[in-house]
C-alpha positions in Angstrom: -150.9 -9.5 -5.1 -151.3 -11.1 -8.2 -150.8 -9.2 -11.9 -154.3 -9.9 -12.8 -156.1 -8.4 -9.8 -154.5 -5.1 -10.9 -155.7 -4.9 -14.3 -158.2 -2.9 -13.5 -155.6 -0.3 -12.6 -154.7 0.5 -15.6 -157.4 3.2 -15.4 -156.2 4.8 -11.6 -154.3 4.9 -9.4 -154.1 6.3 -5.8 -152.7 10.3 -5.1 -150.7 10.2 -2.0 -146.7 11.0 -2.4 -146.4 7.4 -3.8 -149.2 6.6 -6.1 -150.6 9.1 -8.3 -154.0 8.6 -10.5 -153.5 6.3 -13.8 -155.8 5.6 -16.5 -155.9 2.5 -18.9 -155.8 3.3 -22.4 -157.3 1.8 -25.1 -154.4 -0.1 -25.7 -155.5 -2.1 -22.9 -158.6 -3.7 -24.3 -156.6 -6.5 -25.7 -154.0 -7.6 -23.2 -157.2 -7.6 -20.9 -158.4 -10.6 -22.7 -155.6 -12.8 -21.3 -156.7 -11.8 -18.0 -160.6 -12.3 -18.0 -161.6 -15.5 -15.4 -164.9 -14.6 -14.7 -168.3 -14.3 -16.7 -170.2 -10.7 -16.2 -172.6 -11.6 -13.3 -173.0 -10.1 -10.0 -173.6 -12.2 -6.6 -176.1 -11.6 -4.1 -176.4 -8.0 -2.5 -173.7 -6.5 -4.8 -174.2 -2.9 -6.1 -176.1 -3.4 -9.5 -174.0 -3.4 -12.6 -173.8 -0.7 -14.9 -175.3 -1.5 -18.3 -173.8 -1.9 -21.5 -171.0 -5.2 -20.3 -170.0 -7.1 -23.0 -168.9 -11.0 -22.7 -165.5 -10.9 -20.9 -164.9 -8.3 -21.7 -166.7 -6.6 -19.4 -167.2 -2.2 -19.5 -163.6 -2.3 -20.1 -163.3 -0.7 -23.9 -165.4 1.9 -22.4 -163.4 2.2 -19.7 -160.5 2.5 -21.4 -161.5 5.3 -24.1 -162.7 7.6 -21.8 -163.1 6.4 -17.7 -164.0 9.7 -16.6 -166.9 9.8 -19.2 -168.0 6.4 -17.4 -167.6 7.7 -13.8 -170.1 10.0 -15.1 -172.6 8.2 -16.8 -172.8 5.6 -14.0 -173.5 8.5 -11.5 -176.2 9.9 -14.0 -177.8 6.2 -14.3 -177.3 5.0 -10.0 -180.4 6.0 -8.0 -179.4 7.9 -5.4 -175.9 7.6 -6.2 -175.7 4.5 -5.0 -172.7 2.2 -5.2 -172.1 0.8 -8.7 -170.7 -2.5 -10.0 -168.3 -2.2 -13.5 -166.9 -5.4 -14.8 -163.1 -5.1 -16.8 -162.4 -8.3 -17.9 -163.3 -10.2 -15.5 -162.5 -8.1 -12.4 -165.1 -6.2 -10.6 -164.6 -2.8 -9.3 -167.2 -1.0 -7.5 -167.2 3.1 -8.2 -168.2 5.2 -5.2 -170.6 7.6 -6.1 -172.0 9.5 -3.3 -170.3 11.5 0.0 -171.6 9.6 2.8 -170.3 6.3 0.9 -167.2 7.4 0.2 -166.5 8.5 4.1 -167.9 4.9 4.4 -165.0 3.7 2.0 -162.1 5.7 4.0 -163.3 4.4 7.9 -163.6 0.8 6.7 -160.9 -1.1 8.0 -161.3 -3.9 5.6 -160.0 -2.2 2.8 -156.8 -1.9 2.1 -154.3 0.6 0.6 -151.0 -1.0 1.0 -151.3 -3.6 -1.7 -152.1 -0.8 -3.9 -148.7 0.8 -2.8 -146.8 -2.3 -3.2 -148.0 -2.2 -7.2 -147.4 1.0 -7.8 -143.7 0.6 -6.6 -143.3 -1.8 -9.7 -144.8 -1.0 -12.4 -144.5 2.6 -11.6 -141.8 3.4 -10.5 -139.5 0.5 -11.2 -138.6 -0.9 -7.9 -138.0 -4.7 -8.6 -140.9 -6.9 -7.1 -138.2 -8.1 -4.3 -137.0 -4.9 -3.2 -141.2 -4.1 -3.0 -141.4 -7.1 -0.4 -138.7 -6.1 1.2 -140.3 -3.2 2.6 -143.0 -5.1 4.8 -140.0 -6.0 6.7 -139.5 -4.6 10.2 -136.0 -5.0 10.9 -135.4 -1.7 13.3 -139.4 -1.5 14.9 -140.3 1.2 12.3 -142.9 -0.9 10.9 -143.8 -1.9 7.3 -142.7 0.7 5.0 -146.3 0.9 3.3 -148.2 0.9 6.8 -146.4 3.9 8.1 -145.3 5.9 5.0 -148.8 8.0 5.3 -148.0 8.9 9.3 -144.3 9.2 8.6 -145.1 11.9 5.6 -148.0 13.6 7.7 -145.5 14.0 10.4 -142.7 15.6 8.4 -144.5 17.6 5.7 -147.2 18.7 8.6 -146.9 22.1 10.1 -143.9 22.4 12.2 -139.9 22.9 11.6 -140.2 20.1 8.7 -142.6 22.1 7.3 -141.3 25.5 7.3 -137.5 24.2 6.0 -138.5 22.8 2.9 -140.4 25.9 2.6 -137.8 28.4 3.0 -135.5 26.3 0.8 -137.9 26.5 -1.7 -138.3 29.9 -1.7 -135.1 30.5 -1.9 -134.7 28.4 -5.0 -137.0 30.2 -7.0 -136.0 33.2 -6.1 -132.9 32.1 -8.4 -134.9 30.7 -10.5 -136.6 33.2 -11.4 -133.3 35.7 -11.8 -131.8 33.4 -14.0 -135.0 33.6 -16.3 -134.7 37.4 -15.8 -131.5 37.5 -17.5 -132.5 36.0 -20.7 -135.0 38.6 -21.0 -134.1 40.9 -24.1 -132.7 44.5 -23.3 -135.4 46.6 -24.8 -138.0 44.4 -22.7 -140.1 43.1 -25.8 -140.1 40.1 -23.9 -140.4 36.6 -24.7 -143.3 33.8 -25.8 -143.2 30.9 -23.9 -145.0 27.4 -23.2 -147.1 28.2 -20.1 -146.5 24.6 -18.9 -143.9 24.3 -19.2 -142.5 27.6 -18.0 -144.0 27.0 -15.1 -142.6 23.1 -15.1 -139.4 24.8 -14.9 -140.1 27.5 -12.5 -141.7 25.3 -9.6 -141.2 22.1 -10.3 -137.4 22.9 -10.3 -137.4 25.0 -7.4 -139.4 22.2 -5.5 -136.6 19.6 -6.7 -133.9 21.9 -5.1 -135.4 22.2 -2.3 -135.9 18.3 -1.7 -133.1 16.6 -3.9 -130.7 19.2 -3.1 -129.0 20.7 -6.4 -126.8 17.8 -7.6 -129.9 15.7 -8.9 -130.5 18.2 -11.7 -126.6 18.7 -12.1 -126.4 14.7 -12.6 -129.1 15.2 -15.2 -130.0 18.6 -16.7 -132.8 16.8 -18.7 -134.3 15.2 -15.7 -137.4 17.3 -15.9 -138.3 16.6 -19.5 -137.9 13.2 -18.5 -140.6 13.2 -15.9 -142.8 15.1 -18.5 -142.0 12.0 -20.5 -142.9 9.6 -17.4 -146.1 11.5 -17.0 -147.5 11.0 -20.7 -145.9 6.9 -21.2 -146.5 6.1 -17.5 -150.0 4.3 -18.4 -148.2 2.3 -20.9 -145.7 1.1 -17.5 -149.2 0.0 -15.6 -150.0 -2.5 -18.3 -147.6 -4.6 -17.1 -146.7 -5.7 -20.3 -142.8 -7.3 -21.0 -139.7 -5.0 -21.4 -139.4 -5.5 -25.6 -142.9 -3.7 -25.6 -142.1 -1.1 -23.7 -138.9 -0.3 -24.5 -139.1 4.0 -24.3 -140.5 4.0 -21.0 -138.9 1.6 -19.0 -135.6 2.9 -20.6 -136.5 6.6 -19.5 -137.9 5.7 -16.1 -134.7 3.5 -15.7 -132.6 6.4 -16.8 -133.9 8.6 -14.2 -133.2 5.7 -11.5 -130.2 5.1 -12.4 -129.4 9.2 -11.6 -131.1 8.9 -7.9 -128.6 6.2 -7.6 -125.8 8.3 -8.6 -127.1 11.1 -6.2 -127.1 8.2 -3.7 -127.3 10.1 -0.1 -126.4 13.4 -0.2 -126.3 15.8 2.5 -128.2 18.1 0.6 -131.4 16.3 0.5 -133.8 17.5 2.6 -133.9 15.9 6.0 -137.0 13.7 6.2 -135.9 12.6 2.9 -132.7 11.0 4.4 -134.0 9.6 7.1 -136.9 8.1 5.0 -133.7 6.6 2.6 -132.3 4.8 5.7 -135.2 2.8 6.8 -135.4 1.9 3.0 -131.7 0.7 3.5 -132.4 -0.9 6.6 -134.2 -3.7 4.9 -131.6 -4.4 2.7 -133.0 -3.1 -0.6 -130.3 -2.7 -3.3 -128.9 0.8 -4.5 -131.8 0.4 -7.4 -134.4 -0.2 -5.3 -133.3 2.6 -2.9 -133.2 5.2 -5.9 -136.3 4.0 -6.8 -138.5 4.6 -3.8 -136.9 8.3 -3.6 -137.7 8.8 -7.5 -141.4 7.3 -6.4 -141.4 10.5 -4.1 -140.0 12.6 -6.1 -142.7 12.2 -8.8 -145.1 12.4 -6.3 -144.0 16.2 -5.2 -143.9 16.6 -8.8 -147.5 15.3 -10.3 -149.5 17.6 -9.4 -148.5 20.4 -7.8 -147.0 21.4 -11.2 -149.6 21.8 -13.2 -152.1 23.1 -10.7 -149.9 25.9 -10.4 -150.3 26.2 -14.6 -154.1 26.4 -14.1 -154.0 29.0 -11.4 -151.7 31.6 -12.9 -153.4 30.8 -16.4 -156.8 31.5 -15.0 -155.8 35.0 -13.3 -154.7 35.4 -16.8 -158.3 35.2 -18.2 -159.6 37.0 -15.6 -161.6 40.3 -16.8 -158.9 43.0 -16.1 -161.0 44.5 -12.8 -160.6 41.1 -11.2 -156.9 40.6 -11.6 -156.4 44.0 -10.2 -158.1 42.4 -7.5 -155.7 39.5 -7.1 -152.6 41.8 -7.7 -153.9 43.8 -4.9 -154.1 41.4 -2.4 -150.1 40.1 -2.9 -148.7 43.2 -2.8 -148.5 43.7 0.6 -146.4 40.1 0.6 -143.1 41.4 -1.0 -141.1 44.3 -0.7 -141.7 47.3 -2.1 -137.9 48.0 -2.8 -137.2 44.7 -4.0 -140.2 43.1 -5.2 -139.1 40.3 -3.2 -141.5 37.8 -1.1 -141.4 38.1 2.4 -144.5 37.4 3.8 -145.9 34.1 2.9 -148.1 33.9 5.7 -149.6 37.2 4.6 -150.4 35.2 1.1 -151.3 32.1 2.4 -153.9 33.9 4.9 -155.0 37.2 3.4 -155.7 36.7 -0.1 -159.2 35.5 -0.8 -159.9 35.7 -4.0 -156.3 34.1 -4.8 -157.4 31.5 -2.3 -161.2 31.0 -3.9 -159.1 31.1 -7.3 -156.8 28.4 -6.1 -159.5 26.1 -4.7 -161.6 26.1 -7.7 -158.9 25.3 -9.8 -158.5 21.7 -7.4 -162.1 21.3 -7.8 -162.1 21.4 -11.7 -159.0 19.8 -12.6 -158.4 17.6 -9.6 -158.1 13.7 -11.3 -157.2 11.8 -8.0 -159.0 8.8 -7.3 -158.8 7.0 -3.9 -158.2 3.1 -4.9 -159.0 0.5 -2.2 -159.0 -3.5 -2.4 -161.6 -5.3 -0.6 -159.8 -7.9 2.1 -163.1 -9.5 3.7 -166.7 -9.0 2.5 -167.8 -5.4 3.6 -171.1 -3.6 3.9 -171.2 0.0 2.4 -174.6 1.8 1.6 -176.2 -1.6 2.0 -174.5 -3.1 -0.6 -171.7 -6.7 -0.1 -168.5 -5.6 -1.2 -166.8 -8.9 -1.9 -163.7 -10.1 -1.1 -160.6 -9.6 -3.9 -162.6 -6.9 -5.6 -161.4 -3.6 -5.8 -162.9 0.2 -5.0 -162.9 3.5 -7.0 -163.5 6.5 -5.6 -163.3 9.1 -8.4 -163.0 12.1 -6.3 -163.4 14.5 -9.6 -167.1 13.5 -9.2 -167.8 14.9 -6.2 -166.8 18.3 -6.9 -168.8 17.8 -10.4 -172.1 17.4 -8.0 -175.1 20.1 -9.2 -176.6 19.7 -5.9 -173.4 20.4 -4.0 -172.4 23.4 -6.3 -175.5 24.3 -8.5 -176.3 25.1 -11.6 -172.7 26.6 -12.6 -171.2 23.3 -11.5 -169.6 23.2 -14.9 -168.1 26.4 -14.6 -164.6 28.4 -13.5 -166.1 30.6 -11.1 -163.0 32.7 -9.7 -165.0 33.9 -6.8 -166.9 30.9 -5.9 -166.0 30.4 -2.4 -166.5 34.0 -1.5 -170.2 34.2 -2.6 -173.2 35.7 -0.5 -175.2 31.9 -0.4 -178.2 34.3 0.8 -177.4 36.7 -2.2 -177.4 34.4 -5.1 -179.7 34.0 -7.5 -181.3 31.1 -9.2 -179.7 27.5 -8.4 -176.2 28.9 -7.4 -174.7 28.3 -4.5 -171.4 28.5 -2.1 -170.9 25.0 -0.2 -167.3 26.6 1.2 -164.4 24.6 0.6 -164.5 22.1 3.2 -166.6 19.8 0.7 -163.4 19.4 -1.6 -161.7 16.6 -1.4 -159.1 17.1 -4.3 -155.7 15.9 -1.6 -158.1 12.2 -0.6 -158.7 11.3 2.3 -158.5 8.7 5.1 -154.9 6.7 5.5 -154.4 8.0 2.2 -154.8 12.0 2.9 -152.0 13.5 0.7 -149.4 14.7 3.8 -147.6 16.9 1.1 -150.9 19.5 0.6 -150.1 21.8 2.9 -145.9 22.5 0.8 -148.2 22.3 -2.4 -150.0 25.3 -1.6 -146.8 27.3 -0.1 -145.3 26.5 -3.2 -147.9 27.3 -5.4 -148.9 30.4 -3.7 -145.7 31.8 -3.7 -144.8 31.0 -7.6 -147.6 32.4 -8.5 -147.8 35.8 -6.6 -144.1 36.0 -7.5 -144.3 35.7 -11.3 -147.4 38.7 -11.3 -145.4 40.5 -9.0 -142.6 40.2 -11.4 -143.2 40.3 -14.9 -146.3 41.4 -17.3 -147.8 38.3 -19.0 -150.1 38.4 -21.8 -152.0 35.6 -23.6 -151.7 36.4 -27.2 -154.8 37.4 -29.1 -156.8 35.4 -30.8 -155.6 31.8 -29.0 -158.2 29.6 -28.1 -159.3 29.0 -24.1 -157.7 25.3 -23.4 -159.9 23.1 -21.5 -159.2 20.1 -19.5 -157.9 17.1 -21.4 -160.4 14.2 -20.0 -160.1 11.4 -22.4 -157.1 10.0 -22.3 -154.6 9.3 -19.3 -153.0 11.7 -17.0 -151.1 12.0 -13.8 -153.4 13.9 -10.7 -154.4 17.0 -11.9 -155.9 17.0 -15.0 -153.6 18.7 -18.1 -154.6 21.8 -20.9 -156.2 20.2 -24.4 -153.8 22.4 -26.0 -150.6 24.5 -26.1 -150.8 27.8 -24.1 -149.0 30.7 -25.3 -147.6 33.6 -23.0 -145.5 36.5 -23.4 -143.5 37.1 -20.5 -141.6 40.4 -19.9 -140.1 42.6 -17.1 -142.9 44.4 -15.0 -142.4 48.0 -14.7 -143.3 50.2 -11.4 -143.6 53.6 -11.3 
């Protein structure tokens, strides 16, 4: 696929373990320039385009200062919802505004995902562009590498013995984790004020490296972690495409975590489907870079979002009115040991805790930033509009859980207990759609396969850290909101700096 057909990229990108959601900064605007072929017009039967192009240019200054802001104002302006045409410089992307359309989107056959993976793999994640046409080789009868990585992924991160072994080893990594932290607590159990985030970075975003990397990865690089924090903030500046000398930071720290993948190599440590997965790579004869880079690609993917998801559900118990977190530490008590305040009943958290569970999927529906990315092979017809050939297709799944008529007139809203509301009880426009109409992992080929370890994992940090230890927000700090406006990696990150003091819980 050619450079300028992925312009429009620089905005998002897709959320499955390989691609994760990208926006194009501002910084974009410019370089877009070199790219534009095509005057801002629309052929015959195409979804109308959204006022306010300029010449060349396109909505693509607007889309680059704030896309989400644009998803949203198209949606307001579309009758019906209705498809919608944008224009950045020259390409034309159509943004998916209603439910029906975008199950439309996800059965059409004539749109296609892989080409999207193939970019990614690039200017992502650094594989060079031969090892990224290497993978549609079939040298053993296990297919293209970007045609079966969905079903290979569902397979192995599905329910079943894959499943449950990643699972336990993660467990079992935090539950070190977490000791270690215990021990720098002070004596007199004053406690200590840390970075929410980034605590909780370091508590399950570790664990969750352990448990697939195996513990050499971090003991090859101890700073690996602040190096994908680093990826996730420069990582927009990588899908511009632009030549080395300008982007010297990130492809130096991107390179520098490949380069520790390829010291890792394969070890026996890494988790199972992980190995097998680094075969086939080596079966079609990538180098020892481009094989560190496809695991680093799946790496970050495990990474992305299930980090800071976990961050918005422990720091929204923590603004819960006291009654209601009673609540929640209620319901996870009967998960660990009394004795021990260890966990030993996932299933019992994963299961029986329904206010931790509304909780957890009204955090997805608020700060979920996945879009689902498609590119138009042969002219398709969805909601009666001509999807043209060599355009591509946004579906800015963040909208859908943003829909008044869905979710009514509290849309806007944390609402702890959403998904546990009386629909017959509620007053005024409010109401209780149940959680089947969020679509925060995708869907279609590209259904995140790693959803169901992102809740284990999450559900278990989080229950073990208010098991363990008293946090407190300190008084006076401001509620952060979501930051919106400027690009992020999946879930959407805090505006600002949270502040907690973490100390040793005491039980009576």
């Amino acid at each position: 696929m050619q450079t300028e057909h992925w312009e429009f990229l620089k905005n998002q990108s897709e959320n499955v373990p390989l691609l994760i959601t990208t926006a194009l900064g501002t910084i974009a605007a410019g370089f877009a320039i070199h790219f534009a072929r095509r005057t801002v017009t629309i052929q015959r039967g195409e979804p109308p385009l959204f006022p306010g192009a300029l010449p060349l240019l396109g909505h693509v200054i607007r889309y680059g200062k704030d896309a989400n802001k644009v998803y949203q104002e198209a949606s307001e302006w579309s009758k019906d919802k209705a498809p919608v045409s944008l224009s950045l410089a020259g390409k034309r992307l159509y943004v998916i505004l209603s439910q029906k359309d975008v199950l439309a989107v996800w059965r059409a056959k004539t749109l296609a995902f892989d080409s999207v993976c193939e970019w990614g793999m690039v200017s992502l994640f650094g594989m060079t562009a031969h090892g990224a046409k290497q993978m549609h080789d079939d040298p053993d009868g296990k297919g293209d590498m970007y045609v079966n990585q969905h079903r290979f992924w569902r397979d192995a991160l599905g329910p079943g013995e894959d499943l449950n072994l990643i699972t336990h080893r993660f467990l079992e990594y935090l539950e070190v984790n977490i000791e270690e932290f215990e021990k720098t607590l002070p004596k007199d159990n004053s406690g200590v004020e840390v970075d929410l985030f980034t605590w909780t970075r370091d508590r399950i975003g570790i664990s969750a490296t352990n448990a697939i990397a195996g513990p050499n990865l971090l003991k090859l690089d101890p700073k690996i972690m602040e190096k994908l924090t680093k990826w996730e903030s420069e990582f927009f500046l990588l899908a511009l495409g632009l030549p080395r000398w300008a982007l010297k930071g990130p492809r130096e720290n991107l390179e520098d975590m490949i380069k520790t993948w390829m010291k890792l190599g394969v070890s026996p440590d890494m988790l199972p489907p992980l190995i097998e997965r680094t075969h086939l790579v080596i079966a079609r004869e990538a180098s020892d870079w481009d094989v560190a880079a496809s695991n680093l690609s799946l790496w970050l993917g495990t990474q992305a979002n299930a980090n800071p998801s976990a961050f918005w559900v422990i720091y929204q118990i923590l603004l819960l009115p006291a009654d209601m977190r009673a609540r929640v530490e209620a319901e996870i008590a009967p998960a660990f040991d009394p004795a021990t305040n260890r966990l030993t009943d996932l299933n019992h958290l994963i299961n029986n805790t329904p206010l931790l569970t509304s909780i957890y999927w009204e955090v997805l529906r608020l700060t979920a930033g996945s879009a689902s990315v498609r590119e138009v092979e042969e002219d398709t017809m969805i909601g009666g509009y001509r999807f043209c050939k060599g355009a591509m297709v946004m579906i800015p799944l963040r909208l859908q859980h943003l829909n008044e008529d869905v979710f009514g007139d509290d849309v806007d809203t944390f609402v702890p207990d959403r998904f546990l509301r009386n629909a017959s009880e509620l007053e005024g426009n409010k109401k209780n759609p149940g959680i089947k109409v969020l679509k925060p992992f995708g869907g279609g080929t590209s259904l995140c396969p790693g959803r169901h370890f992102a809740i284990n994992e999450i559900f278990a940090y989080v229950a073990t850290v208010l098991r363990k230890f008293d946090m407190e927000l300190p008084p006076g700090q401001e509620v952060a909101g979501l930051r919106t406006s400027v690009p992020s990696v999946g879930t959407l990150p805090p505006d600002r700096d949270v502040r907690v003091r973490v100390r040793m819980r005491k039980y009576e």
